[in-house]
Every structure is written in structure tokens, then in C-alpha cells.
C-alpha positions as protocol buffer text, in pm:
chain_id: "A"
residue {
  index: 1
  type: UNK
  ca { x: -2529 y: 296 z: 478 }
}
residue {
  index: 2
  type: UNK
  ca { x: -2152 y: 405 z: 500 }
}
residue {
  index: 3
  type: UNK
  ca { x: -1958 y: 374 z: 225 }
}
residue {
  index: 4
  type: UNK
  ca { x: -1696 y: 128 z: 260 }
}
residue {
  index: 5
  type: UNK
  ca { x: -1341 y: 210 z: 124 }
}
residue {
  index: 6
  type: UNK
  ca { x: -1172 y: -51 z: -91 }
}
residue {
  index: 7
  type: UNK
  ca { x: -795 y: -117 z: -199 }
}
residue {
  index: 8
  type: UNK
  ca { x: -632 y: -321 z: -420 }
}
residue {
  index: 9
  type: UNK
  ca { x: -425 y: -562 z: -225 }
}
residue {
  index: 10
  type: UNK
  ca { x: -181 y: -860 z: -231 }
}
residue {
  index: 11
  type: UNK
  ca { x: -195 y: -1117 z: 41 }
}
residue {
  index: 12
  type: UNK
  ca { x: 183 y: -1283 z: 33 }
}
residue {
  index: 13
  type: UNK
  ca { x: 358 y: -1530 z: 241 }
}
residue {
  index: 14
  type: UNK
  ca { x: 659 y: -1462 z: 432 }
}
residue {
  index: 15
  type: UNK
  ca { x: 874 y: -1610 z: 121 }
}
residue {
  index: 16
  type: UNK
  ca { x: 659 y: -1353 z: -143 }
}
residue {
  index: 17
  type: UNK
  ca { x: 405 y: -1598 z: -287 }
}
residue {
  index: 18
  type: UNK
  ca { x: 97 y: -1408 z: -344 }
}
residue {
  index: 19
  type: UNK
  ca { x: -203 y: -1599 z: -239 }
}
residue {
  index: 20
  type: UNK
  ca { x: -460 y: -1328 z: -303 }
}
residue {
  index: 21
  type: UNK
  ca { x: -523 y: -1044 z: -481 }
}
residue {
  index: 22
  type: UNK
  ca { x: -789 y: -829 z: -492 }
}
residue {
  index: 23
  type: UNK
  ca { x: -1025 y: -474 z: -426 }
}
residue {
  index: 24
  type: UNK
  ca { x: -1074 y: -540 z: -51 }
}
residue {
  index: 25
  type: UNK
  ca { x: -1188 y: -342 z: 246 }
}
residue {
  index: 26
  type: UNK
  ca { x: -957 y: -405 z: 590 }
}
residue {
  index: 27
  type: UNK
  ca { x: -1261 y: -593 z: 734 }
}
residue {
  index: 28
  type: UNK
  ca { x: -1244 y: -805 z: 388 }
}
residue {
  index: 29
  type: UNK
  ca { x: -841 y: -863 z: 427 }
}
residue {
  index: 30
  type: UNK
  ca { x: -858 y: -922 z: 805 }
}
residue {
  index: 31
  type: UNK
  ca { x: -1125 y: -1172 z: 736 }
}
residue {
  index: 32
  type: UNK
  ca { x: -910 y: -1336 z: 491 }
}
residue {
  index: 33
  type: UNK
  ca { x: -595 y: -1403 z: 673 }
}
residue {
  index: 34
  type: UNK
  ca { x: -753 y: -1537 z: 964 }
}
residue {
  index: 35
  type: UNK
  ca { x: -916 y: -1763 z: 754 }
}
residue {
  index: 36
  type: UNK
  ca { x: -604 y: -1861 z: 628 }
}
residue {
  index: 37
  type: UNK
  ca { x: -426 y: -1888 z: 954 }
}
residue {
  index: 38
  type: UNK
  ca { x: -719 y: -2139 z: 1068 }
}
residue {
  index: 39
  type: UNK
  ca { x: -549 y: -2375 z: 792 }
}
residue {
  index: 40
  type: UNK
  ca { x: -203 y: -2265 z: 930 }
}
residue {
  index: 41
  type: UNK
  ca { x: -108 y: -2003 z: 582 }
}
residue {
  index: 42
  type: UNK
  ca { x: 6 y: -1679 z: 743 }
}
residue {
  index: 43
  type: UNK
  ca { x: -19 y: -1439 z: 516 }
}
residue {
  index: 44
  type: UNK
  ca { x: 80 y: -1040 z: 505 }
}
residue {
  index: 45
  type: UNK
  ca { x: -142 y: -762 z: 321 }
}
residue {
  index: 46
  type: UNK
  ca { x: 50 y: -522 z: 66 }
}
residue {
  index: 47
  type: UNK
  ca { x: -65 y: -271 z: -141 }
}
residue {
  index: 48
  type: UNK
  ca { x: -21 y: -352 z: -467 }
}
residue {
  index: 49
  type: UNK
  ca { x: 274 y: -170 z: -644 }
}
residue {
  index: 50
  type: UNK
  ca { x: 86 y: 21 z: -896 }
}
residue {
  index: 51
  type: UNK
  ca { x: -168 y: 209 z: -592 }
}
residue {
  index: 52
  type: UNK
  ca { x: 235 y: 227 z: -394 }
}
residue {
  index: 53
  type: UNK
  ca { x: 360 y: 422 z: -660 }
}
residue {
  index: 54
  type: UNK
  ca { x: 33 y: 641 z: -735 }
}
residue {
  index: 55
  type: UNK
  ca { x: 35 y: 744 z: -384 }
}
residue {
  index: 56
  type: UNK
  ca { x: 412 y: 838 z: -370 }
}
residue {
  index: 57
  type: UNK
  ca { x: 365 y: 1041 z: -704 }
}
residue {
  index: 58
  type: UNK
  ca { x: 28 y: 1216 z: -554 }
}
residue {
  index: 59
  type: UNK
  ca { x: 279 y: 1278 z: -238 }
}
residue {
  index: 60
  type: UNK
  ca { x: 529 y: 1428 z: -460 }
}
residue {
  index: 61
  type: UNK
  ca { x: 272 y: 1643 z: -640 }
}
residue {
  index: 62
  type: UNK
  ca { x: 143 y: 1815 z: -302 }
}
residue {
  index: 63
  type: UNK
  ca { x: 469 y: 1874 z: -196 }
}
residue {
  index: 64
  type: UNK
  ca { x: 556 y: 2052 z: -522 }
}
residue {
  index: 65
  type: UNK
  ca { x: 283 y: 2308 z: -416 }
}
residue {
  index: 66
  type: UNK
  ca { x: 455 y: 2370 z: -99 }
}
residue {
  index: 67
  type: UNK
  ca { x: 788 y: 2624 z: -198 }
}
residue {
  index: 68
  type: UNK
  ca { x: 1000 y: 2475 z: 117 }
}
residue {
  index: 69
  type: UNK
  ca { x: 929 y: 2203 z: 26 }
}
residue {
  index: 70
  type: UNK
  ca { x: 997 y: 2171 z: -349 }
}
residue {
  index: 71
  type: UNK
  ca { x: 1328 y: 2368 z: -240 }
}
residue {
  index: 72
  type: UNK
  ca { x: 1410 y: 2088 z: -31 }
}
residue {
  index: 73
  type: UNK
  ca { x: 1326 y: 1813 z: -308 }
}
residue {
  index: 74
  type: UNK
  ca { x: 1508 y: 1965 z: -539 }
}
residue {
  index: 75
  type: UNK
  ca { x: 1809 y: 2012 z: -356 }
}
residue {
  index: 76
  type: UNK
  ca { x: 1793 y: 1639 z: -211 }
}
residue {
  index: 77
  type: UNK
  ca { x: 1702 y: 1728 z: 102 }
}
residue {
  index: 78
  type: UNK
  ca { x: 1375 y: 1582 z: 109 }
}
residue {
  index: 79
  type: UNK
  ca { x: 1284 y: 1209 z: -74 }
}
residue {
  index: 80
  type: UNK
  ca { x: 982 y: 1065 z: -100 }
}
residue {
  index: 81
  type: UNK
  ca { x: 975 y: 665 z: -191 }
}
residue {
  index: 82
  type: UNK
  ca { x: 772 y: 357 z: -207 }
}
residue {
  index: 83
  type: UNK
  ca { x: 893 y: 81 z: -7 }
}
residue {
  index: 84
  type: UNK
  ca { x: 905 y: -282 z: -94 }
}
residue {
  index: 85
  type: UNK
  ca { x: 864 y: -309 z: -471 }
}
């Protein structure tokens, strides 16, 4: 049996109330907001900020391997951010 990748995620309204959150595959989270969209909620899936901000930093970290590209971060050529938190 495959091994099924899991997040964690936020399901939020369009004004930012989170309604869920959770460890959740995409088959779990599209599941999810259909079944809330059957009762007329229609909700968005985030990542929450903590896995936002370990991903930009891992980012970061393989571009520091790279020497163009460290040049270019450190020069400000070259930004890597999270969006949305």
C-alpha cells in the first residue's frame, strides 16, 4: 500500500475563521470542503504558518549551497518569503 503524504493544514473562510485544522492528505482536505460546501461553508486550505516558514528556511538553506545563488541573496538580489502569515 502507498504511503500517503500528510500536511498540517488550516481550512479558513474567506473572512480568516479557521474551521479546521489538522494532519491531512489532499484527498482528506478535498473531502472536507466539499462537505462543507454541501452545507453552503466555503472554505480555503492553507498550510499552516509554522510548515510555511520551515519550508522557506529549508529553501533558503539549499540555496546557500548554491555560490550564485548565496551571492545573489546576499546582495538582495534574490528573496525568498512565505506568503500570507
Amino acid at each position: 500500500m502507498a504511503k500517503t503524504v500528510k500536511t498540517t493544514t488550516l481550512l479558513a473562510d474567506s473572512e480568516g475563521k479557521v474551521w479546521a485544522e489538522a494532519l491531512l492528505s489532499e484527498a482528506q482536505v478535498k473531502r472536507i470542503i466539499k462537505g462543507y460546501e454541501r452545507v453552503g461553508v466555503s472554505l480555503t486550505a492553507y498550510g499552516s504558518p509554522n510548515q510555511v516558514i520551515k519550508q522557506v528556511e529549508e529553501i533558503n538553506a539549499v540555496l546557500d549551497t548554491n555560490a550564485t545563488a548565496k551571492s545573489m541573496r546576499e546582495s538582495g538580489r534574490l528573496v525568498v518569503m512565505g506568503v500570507g502569515y
